[in-house]
C-alpha positions as CSV (number, residue, x, y, z in Angstrom):
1,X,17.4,3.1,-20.1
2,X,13.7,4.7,-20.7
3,X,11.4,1.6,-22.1
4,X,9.1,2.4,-24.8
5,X,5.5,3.0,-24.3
6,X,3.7,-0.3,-23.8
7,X,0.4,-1.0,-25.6
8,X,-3.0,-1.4,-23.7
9,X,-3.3,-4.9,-23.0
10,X,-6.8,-4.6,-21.1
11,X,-9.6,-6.6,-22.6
12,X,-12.7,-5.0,-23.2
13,X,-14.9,-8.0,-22.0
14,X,-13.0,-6.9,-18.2
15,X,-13.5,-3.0,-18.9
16,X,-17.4,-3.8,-19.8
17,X,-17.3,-5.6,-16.4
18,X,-16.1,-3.2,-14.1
19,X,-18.1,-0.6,-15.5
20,X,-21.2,-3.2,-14.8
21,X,-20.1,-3.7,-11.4
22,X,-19.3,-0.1,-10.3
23,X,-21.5,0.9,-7.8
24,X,-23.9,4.0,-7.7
25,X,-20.9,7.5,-7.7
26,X,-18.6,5.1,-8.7
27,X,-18.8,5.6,-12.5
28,X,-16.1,4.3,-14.6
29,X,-16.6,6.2,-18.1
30,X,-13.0,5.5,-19.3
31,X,-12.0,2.9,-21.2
32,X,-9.2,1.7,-20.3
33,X,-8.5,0.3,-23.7
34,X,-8.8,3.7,-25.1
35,X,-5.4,4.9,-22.5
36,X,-2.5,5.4,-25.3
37,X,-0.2,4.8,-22.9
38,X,-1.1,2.9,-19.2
39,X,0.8,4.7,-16.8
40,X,2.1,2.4,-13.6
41,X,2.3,3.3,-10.0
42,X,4.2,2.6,-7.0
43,X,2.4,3.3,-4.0
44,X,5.0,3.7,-1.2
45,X,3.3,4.4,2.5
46,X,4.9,4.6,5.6
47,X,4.1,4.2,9.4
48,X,3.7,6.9,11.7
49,X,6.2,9.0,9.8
50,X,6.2,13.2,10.7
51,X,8.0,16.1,8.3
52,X,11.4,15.2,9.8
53,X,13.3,14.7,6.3
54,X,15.8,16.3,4.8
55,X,13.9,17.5,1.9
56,X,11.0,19.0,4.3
57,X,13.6,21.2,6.1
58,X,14.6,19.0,9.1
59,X,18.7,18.9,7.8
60,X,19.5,16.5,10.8
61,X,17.5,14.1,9.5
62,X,19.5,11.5,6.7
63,X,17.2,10.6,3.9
64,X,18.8,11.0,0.4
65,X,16.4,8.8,-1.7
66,X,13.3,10.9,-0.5
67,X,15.6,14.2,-1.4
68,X,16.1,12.0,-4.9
69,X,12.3,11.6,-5.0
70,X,11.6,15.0,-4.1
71,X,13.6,16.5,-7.3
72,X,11.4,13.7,-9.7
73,X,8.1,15.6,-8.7
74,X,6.0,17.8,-6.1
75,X,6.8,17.7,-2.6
76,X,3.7,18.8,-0.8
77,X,5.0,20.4,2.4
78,X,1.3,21.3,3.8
79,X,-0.3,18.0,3.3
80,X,-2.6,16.7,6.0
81,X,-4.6,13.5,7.2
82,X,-8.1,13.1,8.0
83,X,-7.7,11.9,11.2
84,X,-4.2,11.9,12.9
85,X,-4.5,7.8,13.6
86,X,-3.1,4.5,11.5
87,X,-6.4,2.9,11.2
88,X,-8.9,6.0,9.9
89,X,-6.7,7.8,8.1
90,X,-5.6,4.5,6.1
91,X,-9.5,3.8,5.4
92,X,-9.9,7.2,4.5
93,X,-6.6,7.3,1.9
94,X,-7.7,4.2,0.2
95,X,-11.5,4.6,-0.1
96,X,-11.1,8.6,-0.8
97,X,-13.7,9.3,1.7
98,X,-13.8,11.0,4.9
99,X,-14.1,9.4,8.8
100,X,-17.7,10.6,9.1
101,X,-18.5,9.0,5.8
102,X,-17.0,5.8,6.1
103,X,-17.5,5.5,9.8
104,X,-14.3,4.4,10.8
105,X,-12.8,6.0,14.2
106,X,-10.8,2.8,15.5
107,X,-7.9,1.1,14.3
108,X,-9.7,-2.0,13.7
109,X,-12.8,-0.3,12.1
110,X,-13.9,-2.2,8.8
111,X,-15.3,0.1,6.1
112,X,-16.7,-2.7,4.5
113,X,-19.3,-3.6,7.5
114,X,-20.3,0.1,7.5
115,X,-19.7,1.2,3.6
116,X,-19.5,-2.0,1.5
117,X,-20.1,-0.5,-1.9
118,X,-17.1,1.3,-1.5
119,X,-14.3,0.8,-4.5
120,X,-10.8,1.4,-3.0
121,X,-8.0,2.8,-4.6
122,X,-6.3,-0.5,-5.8
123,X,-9.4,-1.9,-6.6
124,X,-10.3,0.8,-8.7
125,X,-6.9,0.0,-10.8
126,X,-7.5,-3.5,-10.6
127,X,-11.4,-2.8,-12.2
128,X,-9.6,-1.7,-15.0
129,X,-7.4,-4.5,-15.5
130,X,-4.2,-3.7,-13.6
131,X,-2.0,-5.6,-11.7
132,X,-2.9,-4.6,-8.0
133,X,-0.6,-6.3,-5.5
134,X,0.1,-5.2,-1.4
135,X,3.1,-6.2,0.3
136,X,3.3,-5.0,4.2
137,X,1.2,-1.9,5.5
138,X,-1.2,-0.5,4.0
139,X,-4.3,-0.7,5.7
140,X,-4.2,-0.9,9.7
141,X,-1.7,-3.6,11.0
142,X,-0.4,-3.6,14.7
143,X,3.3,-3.8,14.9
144,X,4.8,-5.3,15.7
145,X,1.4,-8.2,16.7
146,X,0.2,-8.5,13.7
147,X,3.5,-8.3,11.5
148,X,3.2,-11.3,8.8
149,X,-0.5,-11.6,8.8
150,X,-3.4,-9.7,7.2
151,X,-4.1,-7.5,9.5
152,X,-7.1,-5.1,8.9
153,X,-6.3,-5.5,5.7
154,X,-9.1,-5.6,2.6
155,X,-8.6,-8.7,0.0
156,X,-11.1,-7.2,-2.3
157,X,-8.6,-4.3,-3.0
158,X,-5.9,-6.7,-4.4
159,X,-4.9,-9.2,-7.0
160,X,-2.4,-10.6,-4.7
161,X,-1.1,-9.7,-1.4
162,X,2.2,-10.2,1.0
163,X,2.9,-10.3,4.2
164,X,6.3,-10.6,5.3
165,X,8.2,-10.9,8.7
166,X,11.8,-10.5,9.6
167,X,13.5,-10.2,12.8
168,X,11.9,-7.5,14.4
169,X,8.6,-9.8,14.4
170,X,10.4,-13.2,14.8
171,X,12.6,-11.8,17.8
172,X,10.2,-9.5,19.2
173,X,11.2,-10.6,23.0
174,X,14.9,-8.7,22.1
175,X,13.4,-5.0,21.9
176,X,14.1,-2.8,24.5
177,X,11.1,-1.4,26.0
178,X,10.8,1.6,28.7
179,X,10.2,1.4,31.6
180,X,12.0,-1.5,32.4
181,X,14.6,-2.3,29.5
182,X,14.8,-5.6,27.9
183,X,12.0,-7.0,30.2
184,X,9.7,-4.1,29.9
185,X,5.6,-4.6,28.6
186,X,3.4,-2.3,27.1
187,X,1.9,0.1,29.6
188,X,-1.6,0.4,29.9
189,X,-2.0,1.8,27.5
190,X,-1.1,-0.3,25.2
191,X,1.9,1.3,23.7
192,X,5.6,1.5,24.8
193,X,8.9,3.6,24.2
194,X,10.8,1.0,22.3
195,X,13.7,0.3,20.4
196,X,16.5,-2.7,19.0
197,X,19.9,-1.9,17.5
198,X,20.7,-5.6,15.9
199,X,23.9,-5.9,14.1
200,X,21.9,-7.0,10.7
201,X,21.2,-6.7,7.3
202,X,18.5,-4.7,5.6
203,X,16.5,-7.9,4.3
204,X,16.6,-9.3,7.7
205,X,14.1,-6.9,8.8
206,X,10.5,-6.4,7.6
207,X,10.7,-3.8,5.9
208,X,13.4,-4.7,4.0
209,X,11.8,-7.6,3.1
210,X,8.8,-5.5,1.9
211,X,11.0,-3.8,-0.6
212,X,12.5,-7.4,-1.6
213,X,9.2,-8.1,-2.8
214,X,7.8,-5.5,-4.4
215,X,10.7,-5.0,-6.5
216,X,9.6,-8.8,-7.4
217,X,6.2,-7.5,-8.4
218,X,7.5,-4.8,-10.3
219,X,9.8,-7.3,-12.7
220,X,7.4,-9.6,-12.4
221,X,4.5,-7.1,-13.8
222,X,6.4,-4.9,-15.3
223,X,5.3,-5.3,-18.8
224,X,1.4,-4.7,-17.8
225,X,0.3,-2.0,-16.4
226,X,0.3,-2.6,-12.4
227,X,-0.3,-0.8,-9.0
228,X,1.9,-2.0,-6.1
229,X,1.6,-0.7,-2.6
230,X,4.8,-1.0,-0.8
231,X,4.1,-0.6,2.7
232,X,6.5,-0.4,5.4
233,X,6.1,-0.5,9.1
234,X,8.7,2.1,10.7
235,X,9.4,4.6,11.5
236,X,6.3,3.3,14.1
237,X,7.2,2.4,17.3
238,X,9.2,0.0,18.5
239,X,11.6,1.5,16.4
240,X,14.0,-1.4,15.0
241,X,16.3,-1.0,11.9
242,X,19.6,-2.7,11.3
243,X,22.4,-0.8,13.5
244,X,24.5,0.9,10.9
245,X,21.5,3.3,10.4
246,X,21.7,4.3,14.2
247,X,25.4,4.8,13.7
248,X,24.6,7.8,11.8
249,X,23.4,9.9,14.3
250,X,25.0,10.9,17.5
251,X,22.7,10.8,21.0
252,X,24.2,13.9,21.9
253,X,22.9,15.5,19.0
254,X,19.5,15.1,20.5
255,X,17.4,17.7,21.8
256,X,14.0,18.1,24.0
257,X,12.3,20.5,25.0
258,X,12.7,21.8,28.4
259,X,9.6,20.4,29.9
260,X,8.8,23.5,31.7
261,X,8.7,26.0,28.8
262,X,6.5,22.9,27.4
263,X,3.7,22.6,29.9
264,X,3.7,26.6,30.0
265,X,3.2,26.2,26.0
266,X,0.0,23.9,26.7
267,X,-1.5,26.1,29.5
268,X,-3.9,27.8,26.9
269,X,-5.1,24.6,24.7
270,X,-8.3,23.2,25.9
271,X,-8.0,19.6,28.1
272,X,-9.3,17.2,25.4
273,X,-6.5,18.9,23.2
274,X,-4.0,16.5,25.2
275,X,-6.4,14.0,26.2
276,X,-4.5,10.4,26.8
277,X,-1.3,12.0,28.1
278,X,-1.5,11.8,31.7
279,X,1.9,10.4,31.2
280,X,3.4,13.6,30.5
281,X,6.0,14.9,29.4
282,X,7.3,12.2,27.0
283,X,5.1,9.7,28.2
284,X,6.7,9.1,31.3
285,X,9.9,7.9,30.6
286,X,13.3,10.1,31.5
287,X,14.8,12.6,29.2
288,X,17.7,10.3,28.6
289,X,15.2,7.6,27.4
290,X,13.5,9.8,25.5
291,X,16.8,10.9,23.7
292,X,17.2,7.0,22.6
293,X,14.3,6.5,21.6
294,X,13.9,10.0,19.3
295,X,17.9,8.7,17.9
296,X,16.1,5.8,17.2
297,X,12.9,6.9,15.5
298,X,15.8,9.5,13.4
299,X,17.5,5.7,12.5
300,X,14.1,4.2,11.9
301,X,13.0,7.0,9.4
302,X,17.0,6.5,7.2
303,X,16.2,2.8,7.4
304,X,13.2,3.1,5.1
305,X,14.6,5.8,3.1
306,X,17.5,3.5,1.8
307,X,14.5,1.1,1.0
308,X,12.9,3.7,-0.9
309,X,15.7,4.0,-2.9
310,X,16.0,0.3,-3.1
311,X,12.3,0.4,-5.5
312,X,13.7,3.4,-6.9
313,X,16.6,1.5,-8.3
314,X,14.2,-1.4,-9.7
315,X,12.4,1.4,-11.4
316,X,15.2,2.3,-13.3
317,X,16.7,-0.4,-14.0
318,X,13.3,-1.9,-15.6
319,X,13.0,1.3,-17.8
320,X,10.0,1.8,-15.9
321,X,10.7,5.5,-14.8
322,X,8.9,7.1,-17.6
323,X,5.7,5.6,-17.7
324,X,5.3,5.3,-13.5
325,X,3.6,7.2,-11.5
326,X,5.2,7.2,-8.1
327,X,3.7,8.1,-4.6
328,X,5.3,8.7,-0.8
329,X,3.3,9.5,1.8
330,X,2.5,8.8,5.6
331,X,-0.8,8.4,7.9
332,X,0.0,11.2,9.7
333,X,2.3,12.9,11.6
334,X,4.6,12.3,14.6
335,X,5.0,13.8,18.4
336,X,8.3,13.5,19.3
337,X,8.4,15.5,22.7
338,X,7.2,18.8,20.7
339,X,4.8,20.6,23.4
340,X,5.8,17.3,25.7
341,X,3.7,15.1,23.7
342,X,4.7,11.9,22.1
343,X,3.2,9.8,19.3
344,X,-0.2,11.0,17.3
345,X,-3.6,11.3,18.3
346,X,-4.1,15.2,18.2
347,X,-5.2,18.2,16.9
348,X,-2.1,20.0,16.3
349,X,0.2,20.6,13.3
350,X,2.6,18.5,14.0
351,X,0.4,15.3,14.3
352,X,-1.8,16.4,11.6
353,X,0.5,17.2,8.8
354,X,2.2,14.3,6.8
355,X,5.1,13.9,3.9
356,X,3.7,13.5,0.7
357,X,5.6,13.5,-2.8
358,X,3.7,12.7,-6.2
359,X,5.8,11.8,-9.3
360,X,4.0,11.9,-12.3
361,X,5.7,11.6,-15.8
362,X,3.7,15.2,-17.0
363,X,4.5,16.6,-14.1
364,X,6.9,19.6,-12.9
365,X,10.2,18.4,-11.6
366,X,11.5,19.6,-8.3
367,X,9.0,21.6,-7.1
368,X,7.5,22.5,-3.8
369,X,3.9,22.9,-3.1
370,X,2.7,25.1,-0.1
371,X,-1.0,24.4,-0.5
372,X,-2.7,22.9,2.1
373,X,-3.9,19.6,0.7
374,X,-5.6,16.6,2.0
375,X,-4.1,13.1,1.9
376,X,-7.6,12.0,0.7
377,X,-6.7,13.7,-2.3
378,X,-4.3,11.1,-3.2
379,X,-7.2,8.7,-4.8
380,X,-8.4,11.3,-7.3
381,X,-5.4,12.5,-8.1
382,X,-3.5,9.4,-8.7
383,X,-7.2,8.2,-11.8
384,X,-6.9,11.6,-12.4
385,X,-2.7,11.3,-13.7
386,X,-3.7,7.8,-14.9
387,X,-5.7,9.8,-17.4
388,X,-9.3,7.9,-15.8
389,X,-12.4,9.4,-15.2
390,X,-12.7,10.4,-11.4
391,X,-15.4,8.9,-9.5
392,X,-18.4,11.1,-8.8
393,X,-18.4,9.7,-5.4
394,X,-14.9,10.8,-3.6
395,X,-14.1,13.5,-1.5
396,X,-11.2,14.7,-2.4
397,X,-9.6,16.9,-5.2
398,X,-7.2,15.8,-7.7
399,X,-4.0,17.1,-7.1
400,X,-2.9,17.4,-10.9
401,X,-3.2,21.0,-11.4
402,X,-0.4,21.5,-8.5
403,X,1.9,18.9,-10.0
404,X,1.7,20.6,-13.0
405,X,1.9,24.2,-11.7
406,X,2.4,24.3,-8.1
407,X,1.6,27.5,-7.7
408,X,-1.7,27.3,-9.5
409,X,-5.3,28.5,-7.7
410,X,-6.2,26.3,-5.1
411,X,-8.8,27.5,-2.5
412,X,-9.1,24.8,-0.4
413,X,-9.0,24.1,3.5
414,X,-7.6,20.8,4.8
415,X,-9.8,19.3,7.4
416,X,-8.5,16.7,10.3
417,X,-10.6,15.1,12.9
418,X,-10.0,13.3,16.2
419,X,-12.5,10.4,17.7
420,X,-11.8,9.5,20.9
421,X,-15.7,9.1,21.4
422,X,-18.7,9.7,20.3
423,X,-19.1,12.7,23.2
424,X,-15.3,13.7,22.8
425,X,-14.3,15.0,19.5
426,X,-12.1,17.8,17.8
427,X,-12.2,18.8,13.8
428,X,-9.4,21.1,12.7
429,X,-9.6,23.6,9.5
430,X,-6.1,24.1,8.3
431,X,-6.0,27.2,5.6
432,X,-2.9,28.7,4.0
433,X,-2.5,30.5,7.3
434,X,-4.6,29.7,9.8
435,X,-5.5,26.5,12.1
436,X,-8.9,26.8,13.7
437,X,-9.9,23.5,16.1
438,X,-13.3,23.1,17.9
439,X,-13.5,20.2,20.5
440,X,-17.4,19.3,20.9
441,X,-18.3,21.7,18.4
442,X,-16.4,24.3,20.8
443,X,-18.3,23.2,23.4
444,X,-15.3,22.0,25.2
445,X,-12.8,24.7,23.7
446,X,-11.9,26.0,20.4
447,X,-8.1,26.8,19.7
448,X,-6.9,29.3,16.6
449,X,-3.1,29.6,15.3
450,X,-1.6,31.4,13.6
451,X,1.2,29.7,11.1
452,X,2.4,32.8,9.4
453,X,3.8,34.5,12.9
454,X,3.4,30.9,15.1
455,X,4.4,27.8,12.8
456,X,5.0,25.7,16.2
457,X,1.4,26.4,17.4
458,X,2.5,28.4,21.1
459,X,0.2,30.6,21.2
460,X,-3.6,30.0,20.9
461,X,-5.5,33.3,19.6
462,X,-8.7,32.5,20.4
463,X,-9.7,34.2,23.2
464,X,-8.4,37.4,22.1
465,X,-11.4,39.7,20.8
466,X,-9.5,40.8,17.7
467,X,-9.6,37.3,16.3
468,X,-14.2,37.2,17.0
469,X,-14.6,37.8,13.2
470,X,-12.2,35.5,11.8
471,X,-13.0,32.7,14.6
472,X,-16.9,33.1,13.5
473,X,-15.6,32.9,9.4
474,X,-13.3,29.5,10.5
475,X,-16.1,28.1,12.4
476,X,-18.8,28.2,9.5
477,X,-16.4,26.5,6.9
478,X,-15.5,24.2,9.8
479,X,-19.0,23.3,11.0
480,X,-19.7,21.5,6.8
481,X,-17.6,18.7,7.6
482,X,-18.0,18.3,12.1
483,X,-21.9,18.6,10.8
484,X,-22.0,15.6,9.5
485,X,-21.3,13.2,12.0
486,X,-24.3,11.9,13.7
487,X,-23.4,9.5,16.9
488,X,-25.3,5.9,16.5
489,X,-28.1,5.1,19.4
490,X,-26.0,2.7,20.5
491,X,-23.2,5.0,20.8
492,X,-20.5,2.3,19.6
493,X,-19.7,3.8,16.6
494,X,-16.2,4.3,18.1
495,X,-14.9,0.8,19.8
């Protein structure tokens, strides 16, 4: 059932407002009241999830509602973060700014000490008189510690906010952690290969219970317009879901790499390429642990696709689906024993690159976009589909050409960084087919792949001669964005 289209209900004493308060490059030149048709939007995120879907290739991997989502829009299948960790790159989605602009390195970083005038993404929304409500993880929260409390989060983004916890907080003492099983701690650290199986139901969990209540908000607001973030916490480790979604994939369907052919793979990447894996390969655990724990990521990732679908549903059954704008997309991408590595944290294509699908009512329908876009992007694309004026002061692009024509001109690099420290540091250029990484401004190594012969990133180029003139062309586009990070006297900046 398709509702019809719902009349502006904005008053304009609260557009005249926002326009008042928005800060210098934060101009607000729409009207709100002038929209003929507010368009809504879900804002679904989730936690450390790689390309390992269906509908990005990876067959193994059961996810029918994001297939189901894919064929309502875009599927972006070269989108990348800005920095390839929870905390950053979720700063950097919802302010629309890069790490060097908002100065935000560390998980726990607050944007607002160190940009205050920023306007977010659902604060932008909520300016102009929507409905802007959070439930679960959308800025940084630790999971599963900080699980059914703020977190890092930002009140001034929302109108309302939730925080729920199911079992996987309130039982925490159950999940199995490696080394050491049942009774096993956080190395040092302070991360784990984890997992839990329980015999439960979907709303027992978290992030079940995070779709529980945004399908709430969305009858609750649905005849307003409104922008709820839906945030769930897996496929991040420990990796928890009910057990009927690990009964769909069989452990000796798993594969690793042979951890030989792996360290001969990283033989030609600079150290601080793999910095923080002494623990290597697979972080120290055995292969068979391993195995369990990449079965259980696989379980993780079908757990919040059947939650997906669960919003999906609500959609449609409110009449909602024409005049909502829908978003999926992750922080960044995920090691899972690629190379030896495990988790995030670097350089390479597979930590870098994220899902991201964008449904918007004008849109194209099923299409695939091969661009090389940047999950900053999503801000100004998402005012930009709402029919807003974008704000002078993001960094991103809108996306709206490509939804509408996915194979429209686009001639734009993505860029990812990684902070360990003010005096260790990598940016990556990402084209549509080369990756070119300088660590220390090449100081401490540069690396160069090519995708279009060397998708998995084996082979690093850049010490061959042949490649000087196109290493000295990457390095000059590269060098606008690593220029403009200057360290702090203190040198704290990244703590």
């Amino acid at each position: 059932m398709t509702k019809p289209p719902r009349k502006p209900h904005v008053a304009s004493l609260l557009a005249i407002a926002s326009m008042a308060l928005s800060p210098i490059g934060w101009t607000q030149a729409s009207d709100p009241a002038a929209v003929t048709s507010p368009k809504n939007i879900l804002f679904i995120a989730a936690d450390d999830l790689n390309c390992d879907i269906n509908t990005f290739g990876a067959s193994h991997v059961i996810t029918p509602n994001l297939d189901r989502l894919a064929k309502m829009g875009t599927r972006f299948d070269n989108a990348f973060c800005q920095q390839p960790l929870c905390g950053p790159s979720r700063v950097s989605i919802m302010t629309g700014l890069r790490p060097n602009t908002t100065r935000c390195f560390a998980l726990k970083d607050n944007f607002r000490d160190r940009k205050p005038d920023a306007v977010t993404l659902g604060e932008f929304f909520k300016l102009k008189g929507y409905y802007s409500g959070r439930v679960g993880k959308i800025y940084h929260h630790g999971n599963p510690g900080d699980i059914g409390t703020n977190g890092n989060d930002d009140a001034q983004t929302w109108t309302e906010r939730f925080n729920p916890a199911g079992i996987d907080k309130i039982h925490e003492e159950k999940i199995i952690r490696y080394p050491g099983g049942i009774t096993g701690r956080r190395n040092q650290l302070g991360v784990s290969m984890a997992w839990w199986d329980p015999v439960s139901e979907d709303d027992e969990h978290t992030d079940g219970k995070v779709a529980s209540k945004a399908i709430e908000l969305i009858e609750a607001h649905k005849d307003k317009p409104f922008f709820i973030a839906a945030g769930f916490f897996n496929p991040h480790c420990p990796y928890v879901a009910p057990r009927k979604y690990f009964d769909l994939y069989d452990i000796d369907d798993i594969t690793l790499p042979d951890a030989e052919q792996a360290r001969e793979d990283l033989k030609d990447v600079p150290p601080m390429a793999i910095r923080n894996d002494a623990k290597w390969p697979f972080r120290g655990v055995s292969v068979e642990e391993a195995k369990q724990c990449k079965l259980a990521y696989y379980a993780s990732v079908s757990f919040v696709d059947a939650q997906v679908g669960r919003l999906l549903d609500a959609l449609e059954k409110n009449g909602l689906m024409d005049d909502t704008i829908i978003v999926f997309w992750s922080d960044h991408g995920y090691f899972l024993g690629e190379k030896g590595l495990w988790y995030k944290r670097k350089a390479f294509e597979r930590s870098a690159r994220a899902p991201l699908i964008i449904v918007t009512p004008d849109g194209t329908k099923g299409a695939s976009c091969s661009k090389p876009v940047e999950m900053l992007d999503m801000y100004p694309t998402l005012v930009d589909s709402a029919d807003f004026e974008v704000p002078t002061a993001l960094e991103g692009r809108s996306l709206r050409p490509l939804l509408q024509d996915a194979n429209a001109s686009w001639d734009h690099p993505a860029i990812t960084q990684v902070h360990f420290s003010p005096n260790a540091q990598g940016y990556s250029l990402r084209n549509d087919r080369w990756r070119y990484t300088e660590w220390n401004r090449g100081k401490a190594g540069i690396e160069l792949y090519d995708h279009q012969n060397d998708p998995e990133e084996i082979t690093n180029l850049a010490p061959r001669p042949e490649h000087a003139e196109m290493i000295r062309t990457l390095a000059s586009q590269l060098r606008a964005y690593s220029d403009t990070y200057q360290p702090k006297k203190n040198n704290r900046d990244h703590r």
